[in-house]
ROVEXFI-109699 format. One record per residue (C-alpha): x, y, z; residue in three letters. Coordinates in steps of 0.05 Angstrom, whole numbers, padded with zeros to 5 digits, always signed. Example, Ala and Ser with C-alpha at 12.3 -4.5 7.8 and 13.67 -1.06 7.14 Angstrom:
% residues 2
+00246-00090+00156ALA +00273-00021+00143SER 
This chain:
% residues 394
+00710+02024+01376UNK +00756+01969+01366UNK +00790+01962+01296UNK +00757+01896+01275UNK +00689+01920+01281UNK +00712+01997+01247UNK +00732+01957+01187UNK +00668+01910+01178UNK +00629+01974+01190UNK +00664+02008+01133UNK +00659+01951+01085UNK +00582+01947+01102UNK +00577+02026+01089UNK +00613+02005+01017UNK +00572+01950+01003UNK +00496+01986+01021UNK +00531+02035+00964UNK +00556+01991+00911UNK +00555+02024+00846UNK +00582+02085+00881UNK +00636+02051+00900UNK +00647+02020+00839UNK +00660+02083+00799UNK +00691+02107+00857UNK +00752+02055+00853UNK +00745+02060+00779UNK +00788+02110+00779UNK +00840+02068+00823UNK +00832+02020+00792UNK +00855+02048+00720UNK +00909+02081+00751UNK +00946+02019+00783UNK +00932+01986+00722UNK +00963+02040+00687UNK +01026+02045+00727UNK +01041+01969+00736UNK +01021+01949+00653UNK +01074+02009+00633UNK +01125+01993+00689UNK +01116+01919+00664UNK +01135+01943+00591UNK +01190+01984+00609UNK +01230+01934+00653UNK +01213+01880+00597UNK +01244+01927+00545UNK +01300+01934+00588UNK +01316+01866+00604UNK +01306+01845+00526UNK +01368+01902+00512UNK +01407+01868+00567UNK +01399+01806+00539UNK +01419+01822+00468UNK +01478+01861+00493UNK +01503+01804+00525UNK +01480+01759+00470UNK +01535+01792+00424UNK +01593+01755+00470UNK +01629+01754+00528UNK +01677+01809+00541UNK +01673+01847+00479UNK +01711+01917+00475UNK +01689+01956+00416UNK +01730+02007+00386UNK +01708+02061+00339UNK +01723+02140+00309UNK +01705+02191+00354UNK +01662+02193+00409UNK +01601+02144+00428UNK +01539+02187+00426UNK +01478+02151+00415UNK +01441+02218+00396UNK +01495+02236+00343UNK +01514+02205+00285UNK +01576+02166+00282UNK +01646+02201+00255UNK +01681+02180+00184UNK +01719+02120+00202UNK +01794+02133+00178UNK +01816+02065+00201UNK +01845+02009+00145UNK +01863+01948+00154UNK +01932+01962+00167UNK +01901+01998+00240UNK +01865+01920+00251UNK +01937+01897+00242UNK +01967+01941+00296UNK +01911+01929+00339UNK +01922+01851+00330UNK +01996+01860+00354UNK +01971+01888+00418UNK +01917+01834+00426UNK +01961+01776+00411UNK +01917+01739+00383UNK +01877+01745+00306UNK +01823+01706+00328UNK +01800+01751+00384UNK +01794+01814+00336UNK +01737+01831+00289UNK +01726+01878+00251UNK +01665+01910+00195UNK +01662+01951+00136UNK +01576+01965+00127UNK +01537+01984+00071UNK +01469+01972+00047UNK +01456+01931-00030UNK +01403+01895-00063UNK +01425+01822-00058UNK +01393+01786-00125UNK +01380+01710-00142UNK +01336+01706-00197UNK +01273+01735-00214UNK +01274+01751-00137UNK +01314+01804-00098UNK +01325+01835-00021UNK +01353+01898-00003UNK +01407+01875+00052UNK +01459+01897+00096UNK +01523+01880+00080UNK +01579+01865+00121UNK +01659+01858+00102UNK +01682+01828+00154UNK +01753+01777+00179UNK +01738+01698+00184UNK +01742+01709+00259UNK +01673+01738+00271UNK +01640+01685+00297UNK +01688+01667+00349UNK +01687+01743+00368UNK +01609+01744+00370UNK +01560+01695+00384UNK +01537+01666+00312UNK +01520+01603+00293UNK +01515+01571+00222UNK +01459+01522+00205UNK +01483+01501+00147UNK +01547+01505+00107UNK +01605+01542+00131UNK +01636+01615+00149UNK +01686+01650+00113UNK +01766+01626+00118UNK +01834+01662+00123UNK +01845+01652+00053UNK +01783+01669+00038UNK +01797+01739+00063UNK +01877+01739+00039UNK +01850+01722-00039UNK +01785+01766-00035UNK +01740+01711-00057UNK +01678+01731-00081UNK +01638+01680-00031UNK +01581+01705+00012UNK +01544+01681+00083UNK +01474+01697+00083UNK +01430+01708+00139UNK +01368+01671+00148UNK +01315+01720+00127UNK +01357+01731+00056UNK +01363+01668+00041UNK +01284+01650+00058UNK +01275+01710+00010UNK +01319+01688-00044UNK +01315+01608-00034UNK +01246+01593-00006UNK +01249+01518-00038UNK +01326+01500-00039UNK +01381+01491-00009UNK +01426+01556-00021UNK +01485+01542+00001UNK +01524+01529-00066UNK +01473+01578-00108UNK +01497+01644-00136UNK +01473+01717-00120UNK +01492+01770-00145UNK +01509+01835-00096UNK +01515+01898-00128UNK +01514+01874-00200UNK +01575+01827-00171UNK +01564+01749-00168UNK +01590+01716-00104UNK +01577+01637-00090UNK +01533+01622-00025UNK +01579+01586+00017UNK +01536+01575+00087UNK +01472+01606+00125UNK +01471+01633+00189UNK +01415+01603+00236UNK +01359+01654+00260UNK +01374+01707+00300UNK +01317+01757+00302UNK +01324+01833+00320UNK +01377+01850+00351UNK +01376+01934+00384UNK +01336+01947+00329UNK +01368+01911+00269UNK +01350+01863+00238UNK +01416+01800+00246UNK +01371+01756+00195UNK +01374+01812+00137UNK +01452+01817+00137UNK +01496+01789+00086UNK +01575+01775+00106UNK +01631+01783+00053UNK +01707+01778+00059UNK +01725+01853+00076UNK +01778+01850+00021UNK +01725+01833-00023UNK +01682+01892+00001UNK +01740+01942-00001UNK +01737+01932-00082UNK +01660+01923-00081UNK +01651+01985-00045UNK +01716+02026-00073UNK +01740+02046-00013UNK +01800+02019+00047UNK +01767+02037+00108UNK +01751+01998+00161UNK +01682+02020+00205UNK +01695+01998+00274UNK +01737+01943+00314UNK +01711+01895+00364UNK +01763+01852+00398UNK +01745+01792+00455UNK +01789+01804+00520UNK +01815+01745+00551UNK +01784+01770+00623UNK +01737+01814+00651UNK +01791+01848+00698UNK +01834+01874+00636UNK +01791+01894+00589UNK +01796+01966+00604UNK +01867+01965+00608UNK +01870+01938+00535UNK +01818+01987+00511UNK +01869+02044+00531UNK +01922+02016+00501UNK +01889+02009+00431UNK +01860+02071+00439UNK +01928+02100+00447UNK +01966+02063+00389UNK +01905+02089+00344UNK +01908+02159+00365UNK +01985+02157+00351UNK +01969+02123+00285UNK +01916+02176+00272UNK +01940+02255+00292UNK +01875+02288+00314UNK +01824+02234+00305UNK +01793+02210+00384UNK +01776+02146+00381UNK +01734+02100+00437UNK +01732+02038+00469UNK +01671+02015+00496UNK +01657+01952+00538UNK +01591+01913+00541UNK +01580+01943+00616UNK +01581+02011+00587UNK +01533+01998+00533UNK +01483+01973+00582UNK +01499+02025+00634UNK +01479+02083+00574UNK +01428+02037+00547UNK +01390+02025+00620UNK +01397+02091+00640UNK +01360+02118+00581UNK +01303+02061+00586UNK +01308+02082+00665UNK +01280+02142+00656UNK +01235+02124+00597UNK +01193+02080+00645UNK +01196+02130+00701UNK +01167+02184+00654UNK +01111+02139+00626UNK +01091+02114+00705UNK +01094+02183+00722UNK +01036+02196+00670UNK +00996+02137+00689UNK +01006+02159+00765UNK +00962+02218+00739UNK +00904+02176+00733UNK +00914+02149+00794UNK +00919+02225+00832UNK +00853+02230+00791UNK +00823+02172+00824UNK +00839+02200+00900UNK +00809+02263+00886UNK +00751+02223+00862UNK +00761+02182+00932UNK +00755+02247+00980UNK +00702+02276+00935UNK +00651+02221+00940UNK +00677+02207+01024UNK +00658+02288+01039UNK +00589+02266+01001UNK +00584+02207+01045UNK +00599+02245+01104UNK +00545+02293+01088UNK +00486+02229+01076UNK +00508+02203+01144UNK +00503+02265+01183UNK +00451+02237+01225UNK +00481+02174+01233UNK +00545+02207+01254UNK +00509+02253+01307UNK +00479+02181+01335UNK +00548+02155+01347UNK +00572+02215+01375UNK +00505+02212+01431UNK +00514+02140+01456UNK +00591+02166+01472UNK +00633+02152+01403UNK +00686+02197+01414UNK +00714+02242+01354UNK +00775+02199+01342UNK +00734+02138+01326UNK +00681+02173+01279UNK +00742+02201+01237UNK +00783+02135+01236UNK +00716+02101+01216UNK +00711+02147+01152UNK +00786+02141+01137UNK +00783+02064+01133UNK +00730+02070+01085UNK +00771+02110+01042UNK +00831+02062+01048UNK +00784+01998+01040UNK +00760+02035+00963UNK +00828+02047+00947UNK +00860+01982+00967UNK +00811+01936+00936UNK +00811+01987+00869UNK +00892+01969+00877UNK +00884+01900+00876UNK +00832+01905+00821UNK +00884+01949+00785UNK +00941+01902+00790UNK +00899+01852+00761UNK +00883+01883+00710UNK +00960+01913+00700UNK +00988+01839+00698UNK +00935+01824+00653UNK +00949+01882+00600UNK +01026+01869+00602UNK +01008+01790+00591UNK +00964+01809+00529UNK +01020+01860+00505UNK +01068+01813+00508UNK +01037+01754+00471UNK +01004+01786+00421UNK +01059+01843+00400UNK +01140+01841+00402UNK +01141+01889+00454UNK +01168+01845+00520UNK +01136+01851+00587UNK +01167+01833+00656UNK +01117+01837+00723UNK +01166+01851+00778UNK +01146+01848+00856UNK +01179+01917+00874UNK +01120+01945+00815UNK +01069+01909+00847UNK +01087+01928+00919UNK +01096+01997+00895UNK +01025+02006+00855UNK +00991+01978+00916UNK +01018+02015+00969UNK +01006+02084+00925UNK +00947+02066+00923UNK +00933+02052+01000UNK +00961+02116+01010UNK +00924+02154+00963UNK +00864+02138+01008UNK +00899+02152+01067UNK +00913+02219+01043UNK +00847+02240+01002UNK +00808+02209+01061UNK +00842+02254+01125UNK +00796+02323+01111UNK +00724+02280+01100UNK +00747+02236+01169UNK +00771+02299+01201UNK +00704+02336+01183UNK +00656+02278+01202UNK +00694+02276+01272UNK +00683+02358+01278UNK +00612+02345+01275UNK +00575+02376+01335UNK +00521+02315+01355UNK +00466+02362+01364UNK +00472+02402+01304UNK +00486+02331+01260UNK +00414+02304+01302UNK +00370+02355+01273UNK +00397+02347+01205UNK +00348+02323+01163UNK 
């Protein structure tokens, strides 16, 4: 039989069985969906963290107390300001290094009021990270020097506090402490799961006596180049360490970040297509299921073919390209509706989506060759078939 007229026969046998085969490639059909929708979600999620890595600046190097362990919480910083200094002598240059004390505060205005994060930090921080101000300006050098009480709000604070004017110039208080408004960053959105519009930026001088304490959270310096960023990360580290007896310290680069970051979403999307490839192992046991069932109708029909000289061969690769038709159209169905679901996730929630070929290539040929393999023992059993004993079948 040639291969041309194996496959119209096959899709003729599907088609003179419709809703069979419809709830047949149901189950294909779910699973591809399944598999490319999560994978979909999972590389969008991914890319989104790459993005907002990178978003931060261009070759940062971020130094901190112990080690980086994003299942641990983070060590007691003993690092002061005095530490920033040393680390500045090493840099070269003030306006590459940033630094952050953190703590949280209700920031007031009013009658109205917004628990915020807030952030002493140098005047260099935006030329360290990417932040832009839409209106007003960013702290200064003497701003820091003379611990100013002046404050840079982010653009979800001052919507909350300022909904109908202009606040740069308007007083807040923070912590019971009034500071003067003196710019507004523009939106930034979430950012690795904070939130950049809720934060509020102080002098860290100022912070130091708002907070009572002289420490100093973490340091984030700008290399000049790619190629010596990890050269300068080992020499900080060391001058800290020798500043600090028996306190590690880390520097971590941007790459690294990612690196941990994609490795952990990695595996995250490989679990969750694992468990929609369930469904889809499902689906081909519902395949060879409803092909032995087939091969059981068309006894008699088989036992013809094998009279007027069809050979074994050709009765089993008959019944094996009807298994791989159901499955391949349920795949293309499924991708369908995959691209659709990550679409619809996508628009209507903040979780990102990104359809990638490789997903789609992948899903699909699964799903080929789930009917190649749940369709070998129904082919191999309808070529078996003695012709007489499949001619009296009734």
């Amino acid at each position: 039989m040639r291969l041309a007229e194996a496959w119209r026969v096959a899709f003729a046998a599907l088609r003179a069985n419709r809703l069979r085969s419809g709830l047949t490639m149901l189950g294909v059909v779910i699973g591809v969906g399944a598999v490319v929708a999560l994978v979909a979600i999972g590389t969008g999620a991914k890319r989104e963290v790459e993005r907002q890595v990178e978003g931060l600046g261009s070759n940062l190097l971020v130094v901190v107390p112990g080690q980086i362990d994003f299942s641990s919480a983070p060590s007691v910083s003993r690092l002061t300001l005095s530490d920033v200094d040393a680390v500045t002598r090493i840099v070269g240059d003030r306006s590459r290094v940033a630094v952050t004390v953190t703590s949280g505060e209700t920031v007031r205005a009013g009658t109205r009021s917004r628990f915020s994060t807030i952030d002493g930090v140098l005047e260099t921080t935006p030329k360290v990270f990417v932040r832009s101000i839409a209106r007003g300006g960013y702290l200064t050098r003497s701003d820091v020097d003379t611990a100013r009480r002046v404050a840079v709000l982010g653009a979800g604070v001052a919507r909350t506090l300022f909904p109908e004017r202009d606040p740069v110039g308007q007083q807040v208080s923070i912590a019971g402490v009034r500071f003067r408004v003196i710019g507004v960053f523009a939106p930034l959105g979430q950012s690795l799961g904070v939130d950049r519009d809720g934060e509020v930026h102080i002098p860290i001088t100022t912070a130091h006596r708002l907070f009572a304490t002289n420490r100093v959270d973490g340091i984030a310096v700008k290399a000049p180049d790619r190629s010596g960023i990890d050269a300068l990360g080992q020499r900080i580290v060391a001058e800290l360490s020798q500043r600090h007896p028996g306190t590690e310290f880390s520097a971590v680069t941007q790459e690294q970040i990612l690196g941990v970051l994609g490795d952990i979403l990695g595996v995250l999307t490989g679990v969750l297509a694992a468990i929609a490839g369930i469904s889809l192992l499902v689906g081909g046991v519902g395949v060879s299921n409803i092909m032995l069932v087939s091969v059981r109708e068309r006894t008699r029909e088989i036992g013809l073919r094998k009279a007027v000289g069809a050979r074994p061969r050709d009765i089993g690769v008959q019944f094996l390209l009807e298994a791989v038709l159901l499955t391949a159209i349920g795949g293309v169905a499924g991708m369908a509706l995959g691209i659709g679901a990550a679409v619809l996730v996508a628009q209507l929630t903040p979780v990102p989506a990104a359809v990638t070929w490789w997903a789609l290539a992948l899903a699909f040929g699964v799903s080929a060759g789930v009917g190649i393999v749940f369709g070998v023992v129904p082919a191999q059993r309808a070529g078996r078939l003695d012709p007489v004993v499949a001619l009296r079948t009734e």
